[in-house]
C-alpha positions in Angstrom: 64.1 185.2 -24.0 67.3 184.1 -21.9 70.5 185.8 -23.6 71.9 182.9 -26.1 76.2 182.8 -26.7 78.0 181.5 -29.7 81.7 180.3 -28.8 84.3 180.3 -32.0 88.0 179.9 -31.9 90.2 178.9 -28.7 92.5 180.3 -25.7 92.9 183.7 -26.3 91.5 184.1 -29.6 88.0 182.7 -29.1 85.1 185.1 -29.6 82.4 184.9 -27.3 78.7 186.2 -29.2 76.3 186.9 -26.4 72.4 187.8 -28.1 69.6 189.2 -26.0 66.2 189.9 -27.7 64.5 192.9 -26.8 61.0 194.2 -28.6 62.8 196.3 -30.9 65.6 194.2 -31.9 69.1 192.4 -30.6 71.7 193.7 -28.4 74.8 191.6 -28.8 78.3 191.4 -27.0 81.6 190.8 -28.8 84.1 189.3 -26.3 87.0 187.7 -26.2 90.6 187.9 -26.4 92.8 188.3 -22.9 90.9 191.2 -21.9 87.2 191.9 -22.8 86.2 195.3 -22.6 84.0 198.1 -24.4 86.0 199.4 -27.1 83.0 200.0 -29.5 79.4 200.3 -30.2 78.1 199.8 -34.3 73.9 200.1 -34.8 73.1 197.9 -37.7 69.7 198.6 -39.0 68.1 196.0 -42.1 67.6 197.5 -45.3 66.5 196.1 -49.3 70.6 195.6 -50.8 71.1 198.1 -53.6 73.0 195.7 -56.3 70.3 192.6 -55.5 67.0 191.3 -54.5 68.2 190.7 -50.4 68.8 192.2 -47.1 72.0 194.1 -46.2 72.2 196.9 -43.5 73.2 200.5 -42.3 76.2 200.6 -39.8 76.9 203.7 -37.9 79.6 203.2 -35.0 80.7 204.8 -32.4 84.1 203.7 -31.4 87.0 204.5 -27.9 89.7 206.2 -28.5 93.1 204.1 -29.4 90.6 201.0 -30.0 89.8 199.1 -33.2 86.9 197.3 -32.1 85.0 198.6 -34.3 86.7 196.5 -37.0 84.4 194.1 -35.6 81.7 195.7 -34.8 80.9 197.3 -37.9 80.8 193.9 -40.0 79.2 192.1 -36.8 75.9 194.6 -37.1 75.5 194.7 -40.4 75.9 190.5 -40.7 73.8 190.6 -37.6 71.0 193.1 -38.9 70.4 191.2 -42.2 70.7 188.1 -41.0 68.1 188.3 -38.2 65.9 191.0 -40.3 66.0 193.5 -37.1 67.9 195.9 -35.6 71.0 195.0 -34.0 73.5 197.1 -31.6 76.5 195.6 -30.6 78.9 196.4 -28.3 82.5 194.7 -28.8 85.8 194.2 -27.2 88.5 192.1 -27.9 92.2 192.4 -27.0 95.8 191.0 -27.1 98.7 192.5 -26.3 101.0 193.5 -29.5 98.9 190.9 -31.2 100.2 190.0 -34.4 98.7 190.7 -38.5 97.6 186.7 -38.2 96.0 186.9 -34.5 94.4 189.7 -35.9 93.0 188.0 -38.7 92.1 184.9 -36.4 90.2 187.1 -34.2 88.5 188.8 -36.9 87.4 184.9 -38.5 86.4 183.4 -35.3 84.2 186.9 -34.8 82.8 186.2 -38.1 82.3 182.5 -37.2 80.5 182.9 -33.7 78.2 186.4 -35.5 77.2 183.4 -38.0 76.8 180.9 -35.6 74.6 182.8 -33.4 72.1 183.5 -36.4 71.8 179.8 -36.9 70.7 179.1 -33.4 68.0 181.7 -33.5 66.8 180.5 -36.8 65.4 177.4 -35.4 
């Protein structure tokens, strides 16, 4: 299977979602921002929810030191993980500069957007 990519948001707040398939599960890529990098890795592994009859996930995450990637990543494996029913690692980066509490949170919501989207177009 080709690598698939779910854009969300524009300029320097769009989220780039890049899924490859392997055997065992997903690998995904978080990017975006004005400089993509690694900044963390989260593992999120399906599991029966414990408060209803669905799937939520496990998270562990490992993240860089003076990054909060894994504000992202944590939420995008677990989303990830249930949604597609597999494990899921993903390895995100996003920066801006001094970004603001609202970039912030429209970073967060387009990684939210594109982690959604990107389950929808491999459920078809």
């Amino acid at each position: 299977m080709r690598p698939l990519t779910y854009m969300a948001g524009r300029g320097r707040y769009r989220i780039f979602c890049r899924v490859f398939a392997t055997r065992e599960g997903y690998i995904a890529h978080l990017m975006g921002g004005t400089r993509p990098h690694v900044g963390a890795v989260a593992l999120g592994i399906p599991r029966p929810s414990l408060k209803g009859n669905y799937l939520s996930a496990t998270t562990s995450v490992l993240t860089l030191l003076g990054h909060k990637d894994d504000e992202l990543a944590r939420p995008a494996a677990a989303t990830l993980a249930a949604g597609l029913n597999s494990p899921v690692v993903v390895v995100a980066g996003v920066h801006i500069d001094g970004a603001s509490p609202e970039e912030l949170a429209s970073l967060k919501a387009n990684t939210r957007r594109a982690v959604v989207g990107i389950i929808k177009v491999l459920h078809r």
